[in-house]
N, C-alpha and C positions, 0 to 999 in steps of 0.2 A: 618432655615431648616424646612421642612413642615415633619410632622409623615406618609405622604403617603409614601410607600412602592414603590419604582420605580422595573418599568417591568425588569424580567431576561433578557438580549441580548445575553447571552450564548446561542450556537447553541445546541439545543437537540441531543442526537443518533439521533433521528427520523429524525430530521431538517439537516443534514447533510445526510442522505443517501437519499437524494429527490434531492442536487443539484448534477448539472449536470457536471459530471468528478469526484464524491465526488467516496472514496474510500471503499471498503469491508474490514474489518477486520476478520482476520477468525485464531484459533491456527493449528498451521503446527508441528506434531511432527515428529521430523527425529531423526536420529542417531548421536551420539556424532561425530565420523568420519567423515559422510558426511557435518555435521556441520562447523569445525573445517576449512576444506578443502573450502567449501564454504567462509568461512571468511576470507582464505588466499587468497583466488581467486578477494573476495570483496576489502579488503586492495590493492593488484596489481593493479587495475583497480581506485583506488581512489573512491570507493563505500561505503554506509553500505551494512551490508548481505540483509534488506531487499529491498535497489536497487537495488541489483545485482540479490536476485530472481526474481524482477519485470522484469529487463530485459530479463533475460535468460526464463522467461515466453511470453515475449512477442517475443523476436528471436523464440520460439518453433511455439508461434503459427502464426507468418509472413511465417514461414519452410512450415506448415501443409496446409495452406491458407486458416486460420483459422481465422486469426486475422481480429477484427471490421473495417469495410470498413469506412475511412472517405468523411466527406459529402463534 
């Protein structure tokens, strides 16, 4: 084995948010209730809570016609 240092291949924050479909992370604080409610709604539907916000974010804005036009 050689003492050279081999390059990191872990993708940085930075390196991740430049490709294309990559995701925002961001903290959402709500209320224990709306929470709760949210997570039974996620369970129903065979989701976690944060797919199921991603949908019901995306059904809002397909609603508004708002949602990113695909090419």
């Amino acid at each position: 084995m050689s003492s050279e240092q081999k390059p990191n291949k872990e993708p940085s924050a930075n390196a991740s948010s430049k490709v294309a479909g990559a995701k925002k992370s961001f903290v959402l604080r709500i209320d224990e209730g709306t929470y709760k409610a949210l997570e039974h709604w996620a369970a129903d539907e065979f989701r976690s809570v944060n797919g199921q916000m991603e949908w019901l974010i995306d059904q809002a804005l397909k609603a508004a016609g708002r949602a990113k036009k695909s090419k």
